[in-house]
C-alpha positions in Angstrom: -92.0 30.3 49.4 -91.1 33.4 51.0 -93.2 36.7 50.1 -91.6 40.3 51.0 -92.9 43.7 49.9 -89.6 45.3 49.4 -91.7 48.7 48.4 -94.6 50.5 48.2 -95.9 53.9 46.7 -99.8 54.9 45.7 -98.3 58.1 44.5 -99.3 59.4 41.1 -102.8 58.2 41.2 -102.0 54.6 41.4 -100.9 51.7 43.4 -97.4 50.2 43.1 -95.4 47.5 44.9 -92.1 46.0 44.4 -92.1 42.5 45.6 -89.7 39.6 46.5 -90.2 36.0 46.3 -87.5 33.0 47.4 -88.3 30.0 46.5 -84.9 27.7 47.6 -82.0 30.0 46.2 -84.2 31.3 43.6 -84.8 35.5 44.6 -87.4 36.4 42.1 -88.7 40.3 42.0 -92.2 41.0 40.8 -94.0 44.7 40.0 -97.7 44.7 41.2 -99.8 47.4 39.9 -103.2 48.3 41.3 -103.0 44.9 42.6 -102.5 43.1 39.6 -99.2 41.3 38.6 -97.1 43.3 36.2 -94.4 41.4 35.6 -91.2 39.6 37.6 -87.4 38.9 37.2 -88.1 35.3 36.5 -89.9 35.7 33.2 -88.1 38.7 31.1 -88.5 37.1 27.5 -90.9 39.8 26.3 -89.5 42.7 27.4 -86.0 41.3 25.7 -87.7 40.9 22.6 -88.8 44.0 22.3 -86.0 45.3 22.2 -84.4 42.9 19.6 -87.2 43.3 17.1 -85.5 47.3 17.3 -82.7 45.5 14.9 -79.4 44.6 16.2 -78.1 48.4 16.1 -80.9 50.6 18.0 -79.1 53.5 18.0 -80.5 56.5 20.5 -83.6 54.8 22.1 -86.8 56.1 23.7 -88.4 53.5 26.3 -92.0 54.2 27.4 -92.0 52.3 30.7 -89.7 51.6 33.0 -90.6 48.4 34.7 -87.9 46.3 36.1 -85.8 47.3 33.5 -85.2 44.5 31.4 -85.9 46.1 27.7 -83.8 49.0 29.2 -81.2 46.6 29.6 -81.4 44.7 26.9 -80.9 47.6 24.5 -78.3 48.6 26.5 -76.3 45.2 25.8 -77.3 45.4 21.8 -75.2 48.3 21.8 -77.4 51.8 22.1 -76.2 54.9 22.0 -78.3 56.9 24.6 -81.7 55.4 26.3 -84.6 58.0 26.8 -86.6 56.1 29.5 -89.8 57.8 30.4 -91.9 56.4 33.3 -95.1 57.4 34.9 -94.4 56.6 38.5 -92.2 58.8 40.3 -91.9 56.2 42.9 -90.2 53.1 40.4 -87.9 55.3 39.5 -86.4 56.4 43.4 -86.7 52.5 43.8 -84.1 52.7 40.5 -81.6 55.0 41.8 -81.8 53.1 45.0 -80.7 50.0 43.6 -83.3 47.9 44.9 -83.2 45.6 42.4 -80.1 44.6 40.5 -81.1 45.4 37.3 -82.7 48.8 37.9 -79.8 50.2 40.1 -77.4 49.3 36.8 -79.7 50.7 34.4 -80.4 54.2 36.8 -76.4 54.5 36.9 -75.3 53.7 33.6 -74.3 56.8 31.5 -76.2 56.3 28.5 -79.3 56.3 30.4 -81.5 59.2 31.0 -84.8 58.9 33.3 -87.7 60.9 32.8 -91.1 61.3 35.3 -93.6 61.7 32.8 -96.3 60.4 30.8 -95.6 59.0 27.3 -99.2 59.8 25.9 -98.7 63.4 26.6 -95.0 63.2 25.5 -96.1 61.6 22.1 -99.0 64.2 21.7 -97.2 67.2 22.2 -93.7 68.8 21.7 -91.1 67.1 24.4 -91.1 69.8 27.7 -89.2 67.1 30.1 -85.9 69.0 31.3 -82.9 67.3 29.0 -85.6 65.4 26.4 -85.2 66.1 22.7 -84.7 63.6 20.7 -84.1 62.6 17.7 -84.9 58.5 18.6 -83.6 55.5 15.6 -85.8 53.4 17.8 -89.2 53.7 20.1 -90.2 51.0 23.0 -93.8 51.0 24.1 -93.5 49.2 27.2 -96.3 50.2 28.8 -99.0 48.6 30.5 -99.8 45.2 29.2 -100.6 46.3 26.1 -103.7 47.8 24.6 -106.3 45.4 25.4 -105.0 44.2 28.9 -104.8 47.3 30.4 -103.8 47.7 34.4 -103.7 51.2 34.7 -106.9 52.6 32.7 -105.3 56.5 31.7 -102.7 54.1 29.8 -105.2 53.7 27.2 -104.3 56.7 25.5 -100.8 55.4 24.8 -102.8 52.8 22.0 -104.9 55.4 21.1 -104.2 56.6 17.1 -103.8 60.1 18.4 -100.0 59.6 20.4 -99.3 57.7 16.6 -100.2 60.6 14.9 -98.2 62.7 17.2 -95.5 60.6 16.2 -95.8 61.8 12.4 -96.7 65.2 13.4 -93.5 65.5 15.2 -91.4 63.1 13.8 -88.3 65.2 12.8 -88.2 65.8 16.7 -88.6 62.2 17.5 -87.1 60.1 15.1 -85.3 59.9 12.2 -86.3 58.6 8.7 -85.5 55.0 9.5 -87.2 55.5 12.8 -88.4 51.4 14.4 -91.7 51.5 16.8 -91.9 48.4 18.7 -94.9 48.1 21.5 -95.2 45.1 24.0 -97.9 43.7 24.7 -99.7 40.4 26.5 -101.7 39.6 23.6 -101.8 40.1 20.5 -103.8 43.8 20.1 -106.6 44.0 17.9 -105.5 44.3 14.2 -107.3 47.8 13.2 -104.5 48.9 16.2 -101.5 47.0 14.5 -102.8 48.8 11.2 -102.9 52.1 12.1 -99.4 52.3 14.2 -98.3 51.6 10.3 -100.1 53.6 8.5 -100.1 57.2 10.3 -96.9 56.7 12.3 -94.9 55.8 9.0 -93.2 54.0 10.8 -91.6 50.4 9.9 -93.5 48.2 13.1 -92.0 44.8 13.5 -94.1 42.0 13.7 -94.0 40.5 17.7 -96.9 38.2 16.9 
């Protein structure tokens, strides 16, 4: 098996590589994060589902998290609207409008899709002030991390924290509308006081992943 670094960035307080295995005619990417694997091109099933348990009609979606684009995508094939997609590492998303994978150079072109450098704790907190990002959302993706006990990147734990949910309710005419779905991915299942309170002060109708 063949092993490539296809890219690499610490900028933004953090370590990131884009990756390329072949194995035979299999070409499989892979995102490593602060030396940890993220997640590849070979194994997508999660990020899918997470955006299937959005409802087959997601509307005008916010993503939190880039990755290799595959929730992006997904939702994108179910039919949305628009797709808000904001990610914390300025370098994933050059390596997007670059193309240099397949699936991320499709997503940074399509029309529907907006990319935004950013944080999603502070976005979820606070008032939107990325250029172009308003809102209103039917549908919210936390794809972020792996989840909220699993974390890679440790200033990610404010994205589980109850205070970005609360933001949600706070500002929720901005963000989405009365139907609104919140949907987070994670690689196991997160503790249930978590699970709880995304329900109870986001409002907001969470469908079951686990």
């Amino acid at each position: 098996m063949d092993v490539v670094t296809v890219a690499r960035s610490q900028q933004d307080g953090f370590d990131i590589a884009l990756r390329r295995r072949t194995d035979g005619q299999r070409v499989i990417d892979e995102l490593i994060v602060n030396g940890a694997f993220a997640m590849d091109s070979e194994q997508t099933f999660s990020e899918q589902l997470l955006a299937e348990v959005l409802g087959p009609t997601p509307g005008a979606a916010l993503v939190a998290g880039l990755g290799l684009g595959y929730t992006t995508s997904r939702l994108l094939e179910l039919g949305a609207t628009t797709v808000d997609v904001v990610e914390i590492s300025s370098a994933l998303i050059g390596w997007a409008y670059e193309g240099l994978t397949e699936v991320l150079g499709q997503i940074a072109h399509d029309p529907r899709v907006r990319l935004h450098r950013g944080d999603i704790a502070d976005v979820l907190c606070a008032p939107p002030t990325l250029p172009g990002f308003f809102g209103p959302w039917d549908a919210i993706a936390l794809d972020v991390d792996n989840g909220p006990d699993f974390l890679i990147v440790a200033q990610n734990e404010r994205v589980y924290h109850p205070a970005p949910v609360a933001g949600w309710r706070s500002g929720r005419k901005a963000r989405t509308d009365s139907s609104g779905l919140t949907s987070p991915s994670s690689a196991r299942k997160p503790p249930s006081g978590w699970s709880r309170c995304v329900v109870a002060t986001a409002s907001l109708t969470m469908p079951s992943m686990w």
